[in-house]
TIPA-751135 format. One record per atom (N, C-alpha, C): residue in one letter; residue number from 0; x, y, z; atom name. Coordinates in pm, whole numbers, plus 50000, padded with zeros to 5 digits. Example, Ala and Ser with C-alpha at 12.3 -4.5 7.8 and 13.67 -1.06 7.14 Angstrom:
2
NODE resn resi    c1    c2    c3 name
NODE    A    0 51319 49431 50780    N
NODE    A    0 51230 49550 50780   CA
NODE    A    0 51320 49670 50780    C
NODE    S    1 51285 49775 50708    N
NODE    S    1 51367 49894 50714   CA
NODE    S    1 51290 50003 50787    C
REM end
This chain:
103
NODE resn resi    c1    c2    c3 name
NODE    X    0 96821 91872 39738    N
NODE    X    0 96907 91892 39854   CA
NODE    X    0 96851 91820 39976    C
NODE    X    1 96820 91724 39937    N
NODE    X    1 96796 91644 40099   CA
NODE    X    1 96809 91479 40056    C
NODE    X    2 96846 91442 40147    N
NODE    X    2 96885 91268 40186   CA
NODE    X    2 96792 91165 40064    C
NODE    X    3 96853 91085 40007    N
NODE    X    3 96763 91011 39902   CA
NODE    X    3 96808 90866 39927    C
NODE    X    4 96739 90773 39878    N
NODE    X    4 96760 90621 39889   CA
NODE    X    4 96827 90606 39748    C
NODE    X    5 96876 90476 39775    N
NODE    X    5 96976 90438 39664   CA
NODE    X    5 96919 90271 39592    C
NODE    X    6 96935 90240 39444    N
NODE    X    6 96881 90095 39433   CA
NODE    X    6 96981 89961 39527    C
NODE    X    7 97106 90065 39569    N
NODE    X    7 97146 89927 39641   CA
NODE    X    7 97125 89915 39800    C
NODE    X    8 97023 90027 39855    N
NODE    X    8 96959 89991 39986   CA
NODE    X    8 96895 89866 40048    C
NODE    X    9 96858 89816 39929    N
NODE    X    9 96765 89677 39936   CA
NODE    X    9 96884 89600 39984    C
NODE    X   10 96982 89555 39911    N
NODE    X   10 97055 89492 39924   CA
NODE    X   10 97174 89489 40028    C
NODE    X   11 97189 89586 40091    N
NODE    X   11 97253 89660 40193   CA
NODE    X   11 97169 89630 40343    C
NODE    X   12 97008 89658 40331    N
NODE    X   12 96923 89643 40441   CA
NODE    X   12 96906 89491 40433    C
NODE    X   13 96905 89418 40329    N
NODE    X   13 96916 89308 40342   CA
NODE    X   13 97013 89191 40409    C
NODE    X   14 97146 89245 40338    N
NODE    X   14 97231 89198 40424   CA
NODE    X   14 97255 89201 40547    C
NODE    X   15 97201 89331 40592    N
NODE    X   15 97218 89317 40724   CA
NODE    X   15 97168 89284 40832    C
NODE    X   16 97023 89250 40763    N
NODE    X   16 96900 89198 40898   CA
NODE    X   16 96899 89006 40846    C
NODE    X   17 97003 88986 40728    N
NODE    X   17 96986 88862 40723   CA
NODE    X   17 97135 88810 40774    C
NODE    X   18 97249 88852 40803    N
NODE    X   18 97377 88848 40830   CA
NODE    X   18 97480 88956 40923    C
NODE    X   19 97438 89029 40962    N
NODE    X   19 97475 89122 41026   CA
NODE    X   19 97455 89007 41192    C
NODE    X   20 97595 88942 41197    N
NODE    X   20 97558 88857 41368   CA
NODE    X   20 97671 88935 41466    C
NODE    X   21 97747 89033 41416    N
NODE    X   21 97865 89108 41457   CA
NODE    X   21 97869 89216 41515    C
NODE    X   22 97702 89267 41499    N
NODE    X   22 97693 89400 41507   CA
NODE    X   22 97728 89522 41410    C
NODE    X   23 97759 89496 41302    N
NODE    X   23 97827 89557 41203   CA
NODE    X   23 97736 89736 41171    C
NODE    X   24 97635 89704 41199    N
NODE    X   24 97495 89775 41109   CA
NODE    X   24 97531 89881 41278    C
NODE    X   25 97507 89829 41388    N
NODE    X   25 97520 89912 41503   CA
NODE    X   25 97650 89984 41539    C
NODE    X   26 97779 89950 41466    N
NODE    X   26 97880 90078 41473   CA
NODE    X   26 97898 90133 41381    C
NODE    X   27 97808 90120 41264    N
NODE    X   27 97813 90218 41114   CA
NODE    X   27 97756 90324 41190    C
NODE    X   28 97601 90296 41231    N
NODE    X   28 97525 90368 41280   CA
NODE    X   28 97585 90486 41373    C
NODE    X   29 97685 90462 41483    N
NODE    X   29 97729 90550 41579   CA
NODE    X   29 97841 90609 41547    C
NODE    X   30 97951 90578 41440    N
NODE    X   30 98029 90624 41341   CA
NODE    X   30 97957 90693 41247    C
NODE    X   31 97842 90742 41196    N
NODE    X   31 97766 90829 41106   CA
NODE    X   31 97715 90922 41228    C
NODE    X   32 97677 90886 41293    N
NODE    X   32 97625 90969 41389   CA
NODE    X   32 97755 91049 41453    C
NODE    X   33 97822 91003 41425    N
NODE    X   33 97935 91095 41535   CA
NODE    X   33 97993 91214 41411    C
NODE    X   34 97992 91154 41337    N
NODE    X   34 98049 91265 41166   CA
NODE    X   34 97938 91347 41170    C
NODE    X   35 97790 91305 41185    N
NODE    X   35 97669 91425 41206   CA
NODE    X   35 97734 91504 41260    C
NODE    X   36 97748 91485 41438    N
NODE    X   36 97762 91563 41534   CA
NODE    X   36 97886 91628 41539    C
NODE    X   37 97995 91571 41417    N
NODE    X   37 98098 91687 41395   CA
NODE    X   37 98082 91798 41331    C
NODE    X   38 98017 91788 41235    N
NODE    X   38 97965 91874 41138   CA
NODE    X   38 98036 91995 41172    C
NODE    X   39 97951 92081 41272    N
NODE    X   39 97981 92224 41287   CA
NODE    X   39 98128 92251 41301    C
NODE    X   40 98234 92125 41348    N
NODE    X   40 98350 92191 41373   CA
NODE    X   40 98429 92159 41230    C
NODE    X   41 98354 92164 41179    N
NODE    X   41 98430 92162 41018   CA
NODE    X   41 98415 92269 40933    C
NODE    X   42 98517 92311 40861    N
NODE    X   42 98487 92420 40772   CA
NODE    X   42 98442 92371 40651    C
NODE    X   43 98339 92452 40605    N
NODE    X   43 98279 92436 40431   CA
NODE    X   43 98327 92543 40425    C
NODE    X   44 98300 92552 40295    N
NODE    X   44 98345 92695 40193   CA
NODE    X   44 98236 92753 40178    C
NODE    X   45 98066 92657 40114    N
NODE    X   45 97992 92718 40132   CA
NODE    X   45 97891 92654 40211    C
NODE    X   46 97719 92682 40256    N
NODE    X   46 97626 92657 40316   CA
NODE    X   46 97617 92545 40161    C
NODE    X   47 97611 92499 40102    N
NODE    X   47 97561 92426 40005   CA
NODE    X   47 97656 92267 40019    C
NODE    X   48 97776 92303 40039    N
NODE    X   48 97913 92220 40120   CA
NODE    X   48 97823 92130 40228    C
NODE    X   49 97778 92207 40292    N
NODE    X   49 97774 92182 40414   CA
NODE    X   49 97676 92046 40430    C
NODE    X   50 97556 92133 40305    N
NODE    X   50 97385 92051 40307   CA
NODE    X   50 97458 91918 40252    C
NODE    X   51 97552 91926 40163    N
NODE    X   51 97536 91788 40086   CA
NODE    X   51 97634 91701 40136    C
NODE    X   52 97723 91738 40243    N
NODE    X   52 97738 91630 40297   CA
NODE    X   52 97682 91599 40386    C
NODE    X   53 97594 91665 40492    N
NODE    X   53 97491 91640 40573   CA
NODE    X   53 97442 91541 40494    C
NODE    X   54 97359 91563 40397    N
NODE    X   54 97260 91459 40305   CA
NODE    X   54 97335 91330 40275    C
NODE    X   55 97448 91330 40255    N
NODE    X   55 97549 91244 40218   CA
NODE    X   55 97503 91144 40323    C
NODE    X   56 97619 91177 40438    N
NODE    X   56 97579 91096 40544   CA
NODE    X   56 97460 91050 40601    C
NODE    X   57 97324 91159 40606    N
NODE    X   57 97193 91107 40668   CA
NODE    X   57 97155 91024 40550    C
NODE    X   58 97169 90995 40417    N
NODE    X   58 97126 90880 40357   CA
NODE    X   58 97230 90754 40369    C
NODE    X   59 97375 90772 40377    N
NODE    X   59 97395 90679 40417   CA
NODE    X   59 97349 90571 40577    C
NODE    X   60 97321 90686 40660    N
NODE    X   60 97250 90623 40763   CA
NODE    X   60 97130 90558 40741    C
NODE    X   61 97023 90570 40670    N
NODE    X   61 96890 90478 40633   CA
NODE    X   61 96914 90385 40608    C
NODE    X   62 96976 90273 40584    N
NODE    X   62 96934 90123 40554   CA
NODE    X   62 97043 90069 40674    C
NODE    X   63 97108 90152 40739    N
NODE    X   63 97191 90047 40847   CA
NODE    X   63 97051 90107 40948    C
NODE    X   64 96992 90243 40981    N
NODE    X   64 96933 90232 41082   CA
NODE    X   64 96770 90109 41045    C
NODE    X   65 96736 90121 40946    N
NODE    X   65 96623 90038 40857   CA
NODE    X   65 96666 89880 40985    C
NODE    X   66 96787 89840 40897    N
NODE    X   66 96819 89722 40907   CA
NODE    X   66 96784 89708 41024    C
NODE    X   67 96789 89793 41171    N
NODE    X   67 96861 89759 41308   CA
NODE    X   67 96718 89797 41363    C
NODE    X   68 96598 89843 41312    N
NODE    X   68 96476 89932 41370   CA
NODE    X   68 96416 89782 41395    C
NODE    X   69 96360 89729 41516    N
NODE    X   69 96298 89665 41517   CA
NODE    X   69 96158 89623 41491    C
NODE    X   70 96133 89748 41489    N
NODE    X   70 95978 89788 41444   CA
NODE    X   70 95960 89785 41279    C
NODE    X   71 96049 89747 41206    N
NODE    X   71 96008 89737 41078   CA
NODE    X   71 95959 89665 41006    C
NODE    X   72 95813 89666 40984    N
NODE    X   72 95722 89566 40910   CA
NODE    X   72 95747 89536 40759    C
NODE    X   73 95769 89639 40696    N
NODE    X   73 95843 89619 40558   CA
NODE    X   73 95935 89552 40538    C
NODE    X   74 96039 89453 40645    N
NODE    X   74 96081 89338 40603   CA
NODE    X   74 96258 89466 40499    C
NODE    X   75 96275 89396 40420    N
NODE    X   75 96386 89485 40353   CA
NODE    X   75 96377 89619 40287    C
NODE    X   76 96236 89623 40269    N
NODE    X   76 96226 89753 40150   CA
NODE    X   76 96169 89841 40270    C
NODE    X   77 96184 89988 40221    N
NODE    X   77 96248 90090 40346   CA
NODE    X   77 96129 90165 40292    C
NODE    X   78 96082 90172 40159    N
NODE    X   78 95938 90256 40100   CA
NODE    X   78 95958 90386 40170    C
NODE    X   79 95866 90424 40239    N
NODE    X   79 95878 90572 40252   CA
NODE    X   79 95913 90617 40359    C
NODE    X   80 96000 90504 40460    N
NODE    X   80 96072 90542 40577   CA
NODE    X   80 96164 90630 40603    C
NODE    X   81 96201 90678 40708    N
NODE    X   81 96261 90806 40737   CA
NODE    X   81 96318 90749 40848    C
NODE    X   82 96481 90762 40923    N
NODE    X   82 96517 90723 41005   CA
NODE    X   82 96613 90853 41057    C
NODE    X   83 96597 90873 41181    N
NODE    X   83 96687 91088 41207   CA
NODE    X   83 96766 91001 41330    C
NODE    X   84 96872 91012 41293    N
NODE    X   84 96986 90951 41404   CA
NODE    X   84 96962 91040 41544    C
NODE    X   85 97008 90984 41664    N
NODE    X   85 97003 91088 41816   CA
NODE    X   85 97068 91222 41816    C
NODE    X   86 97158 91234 41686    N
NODE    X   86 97219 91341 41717   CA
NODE    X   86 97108 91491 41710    C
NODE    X   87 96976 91441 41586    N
NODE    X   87 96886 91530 41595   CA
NODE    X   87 96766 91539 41645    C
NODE    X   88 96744 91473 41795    N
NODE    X   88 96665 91413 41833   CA
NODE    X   88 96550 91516 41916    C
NODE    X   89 96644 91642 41933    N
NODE    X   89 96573 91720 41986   CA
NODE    X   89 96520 91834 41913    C
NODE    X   90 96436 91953 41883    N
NODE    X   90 96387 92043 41747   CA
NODE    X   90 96488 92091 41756    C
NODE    X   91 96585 92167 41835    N
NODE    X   91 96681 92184 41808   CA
NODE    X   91 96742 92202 41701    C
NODE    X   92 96826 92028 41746    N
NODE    X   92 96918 91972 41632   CA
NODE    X   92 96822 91969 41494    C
NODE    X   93 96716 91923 41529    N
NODE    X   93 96647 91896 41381   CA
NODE    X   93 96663 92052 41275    C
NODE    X   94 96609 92170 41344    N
NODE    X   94 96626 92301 41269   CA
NODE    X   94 96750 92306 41256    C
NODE    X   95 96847 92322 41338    N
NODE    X   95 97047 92313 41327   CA
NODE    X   95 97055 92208 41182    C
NODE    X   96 97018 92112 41196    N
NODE    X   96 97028 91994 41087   CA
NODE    X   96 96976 92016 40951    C
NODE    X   97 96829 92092 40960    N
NODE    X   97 96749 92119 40871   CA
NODE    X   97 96679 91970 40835    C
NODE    X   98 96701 91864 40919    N
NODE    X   98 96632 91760 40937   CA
NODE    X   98 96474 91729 40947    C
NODE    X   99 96398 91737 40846    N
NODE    X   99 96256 91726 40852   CA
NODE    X   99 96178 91586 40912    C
NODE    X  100 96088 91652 41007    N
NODE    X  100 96023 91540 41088   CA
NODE    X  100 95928 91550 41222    C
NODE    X  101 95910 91518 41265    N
NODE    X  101 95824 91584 41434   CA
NODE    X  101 95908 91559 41500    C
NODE    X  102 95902 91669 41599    N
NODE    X  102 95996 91686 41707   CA
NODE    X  102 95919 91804 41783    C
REM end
């Protein structure tokens, strides 16, 4: 029950730090982030609903935020990176989120 990488991340983070001249990778990013920050006004059926599309979306967010982090020395491969969009930026959101990380 939490966020996982996929084998086509490579290829996804790739494309986009080698072709991404549009900005493409920077309104995925704020379009995932805004579905985060809807979350609560949505009904699940259950707390389990809820986690896996949370997880859904926070892994789809890793290789567009990967791609766009400027600080990334790993080049395409994301290894054991972790990327927590603004919406959980504060402990807050992170406990609300169940988002693991320092805060």
């Amino acid at each position: 029950m939490e966020p996982t990488l996929s084998e086509l991340d490579y290829a996804v983070v790739g494309y986009l730090k080698e072709c991404d001249e549009t900005g493409i990778s920077r309104a995925e990013l704020v379009r995932i982030e805004s579905e985060l920050a809807s979350l609560e006004t949505r009904w699940f059926t259950t707390a389990v609903d809820l986690y896996t599309t949370r997880n859904r979306l926070m892994s789809r967010f890793q290789p567009y935020a990967h791609a766009t982090d400027p600080s990334s020395q790993q080049g395409w491969l994301m290894g054991s990176a972790s990327y927590r969009p603004d919406v959980c930026a504060t402990l807050y959101a992170s406990l609300r989120y169940s988002v693991k990380g320092d805060s």
